[in-house]
N, C-alpha and C positions, 0 to 999 in steps of 0.2 A: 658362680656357685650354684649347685645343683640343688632343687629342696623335695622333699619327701611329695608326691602327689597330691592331690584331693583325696585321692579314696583310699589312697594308703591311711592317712591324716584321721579322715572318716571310721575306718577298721580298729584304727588304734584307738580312737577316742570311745568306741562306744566297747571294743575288750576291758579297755581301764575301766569304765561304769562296770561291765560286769563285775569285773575284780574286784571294784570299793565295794560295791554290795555283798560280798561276801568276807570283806575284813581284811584282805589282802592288806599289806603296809608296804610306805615306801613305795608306792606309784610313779613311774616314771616313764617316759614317752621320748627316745633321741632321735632325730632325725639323724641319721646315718648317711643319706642319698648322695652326699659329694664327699664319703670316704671308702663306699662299697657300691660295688656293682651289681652285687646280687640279691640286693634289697632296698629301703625306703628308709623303713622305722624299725626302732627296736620298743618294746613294752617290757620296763622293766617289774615287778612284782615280786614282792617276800609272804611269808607268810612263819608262825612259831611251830609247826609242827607238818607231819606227811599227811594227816588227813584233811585240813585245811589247803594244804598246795593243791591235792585233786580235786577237792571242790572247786576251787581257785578258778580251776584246769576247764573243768566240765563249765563251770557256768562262760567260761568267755567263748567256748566252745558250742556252744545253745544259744549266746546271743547272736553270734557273728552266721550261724547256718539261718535264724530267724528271718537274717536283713532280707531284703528282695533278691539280690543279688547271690544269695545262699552260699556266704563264703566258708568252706571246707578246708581242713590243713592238708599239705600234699604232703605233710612228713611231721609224724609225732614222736619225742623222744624221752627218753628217761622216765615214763609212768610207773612203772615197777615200784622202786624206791623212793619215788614221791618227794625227791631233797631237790631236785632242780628237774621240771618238765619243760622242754620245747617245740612251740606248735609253730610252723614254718607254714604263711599262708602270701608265698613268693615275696609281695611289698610290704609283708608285716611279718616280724618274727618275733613271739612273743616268751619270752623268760619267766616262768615262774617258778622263785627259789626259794626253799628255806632257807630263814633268818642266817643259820652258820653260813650256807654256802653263799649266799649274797655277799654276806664279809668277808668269806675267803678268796672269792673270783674276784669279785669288786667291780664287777662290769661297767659301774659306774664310774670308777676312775678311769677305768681304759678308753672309755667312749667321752672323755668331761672335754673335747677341745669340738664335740658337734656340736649342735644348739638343743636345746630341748623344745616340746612340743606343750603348752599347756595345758593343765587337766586338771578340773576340779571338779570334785563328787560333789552332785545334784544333791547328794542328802544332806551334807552340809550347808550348801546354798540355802536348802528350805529349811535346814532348822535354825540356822542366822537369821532366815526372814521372819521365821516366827518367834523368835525372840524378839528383834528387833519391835514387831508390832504392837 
């Protein structure tokens, strides 16, 4: 069985931070690697309306040029109409859709026999610990 890289893994995890941070819902990370060739992981992300998807869009797109590694998409799609953007950064392709089209593609069902990748928002982690205290 083939699995997603490190730095694919890496790319994915710190896009999903960007996305929690800005409200994204339904985070999702599949490692696709032993069913595509021409990729690693997929990042899934919804969001309720076109102007939250861009932001969505931009902020994973600011943190992933930040890293050291200055990772840049070689192919950005669907910006226009803001209902589903795809940022293609070769081992990571990330999906972010509005709410309808998440439920009409369902990407998630068609990808449910890979593994997923887990992800949990640091913001939640701190605020469970600060409750917790």
């Amino acid at each position: 069985m083939v699995t997603a890289s490190d730095s694919a893994r890496e790319l994915a995890t710190v896009a999903a931070q960007a996305a929690a941070d800005k409200k994204a819902q339904d985070i999702v990370i599949i490692d696709v690697a032993d069913q595509l060739v021409i990729t690693d992981v997929f990042l899934l992300a919804s969001a309720p309306n076109e102007r939250q998807v861009i932001a969505i869009v931009d902020a994973i797109e600011e943190a992933l040029v930040g890293l050291p590694e200055k990772a840049k998409p070689v192919r950005r799609e669907g910006e226009r109409a803001g209902r589903w953007v795809l940022l293609d950064y070769i081992d990571l392709v990330v999906h972010v859709q509005h709410t309808e089209e998440r439920e009409f593609y369902s990407l998630d069902r068609l990808w449910k026999d890979c593994p997923t990748i887990p992800f949990v928002d640091r913001d939640l982690v701190e605020a469970e610990a600060g409750i917790a205290e």
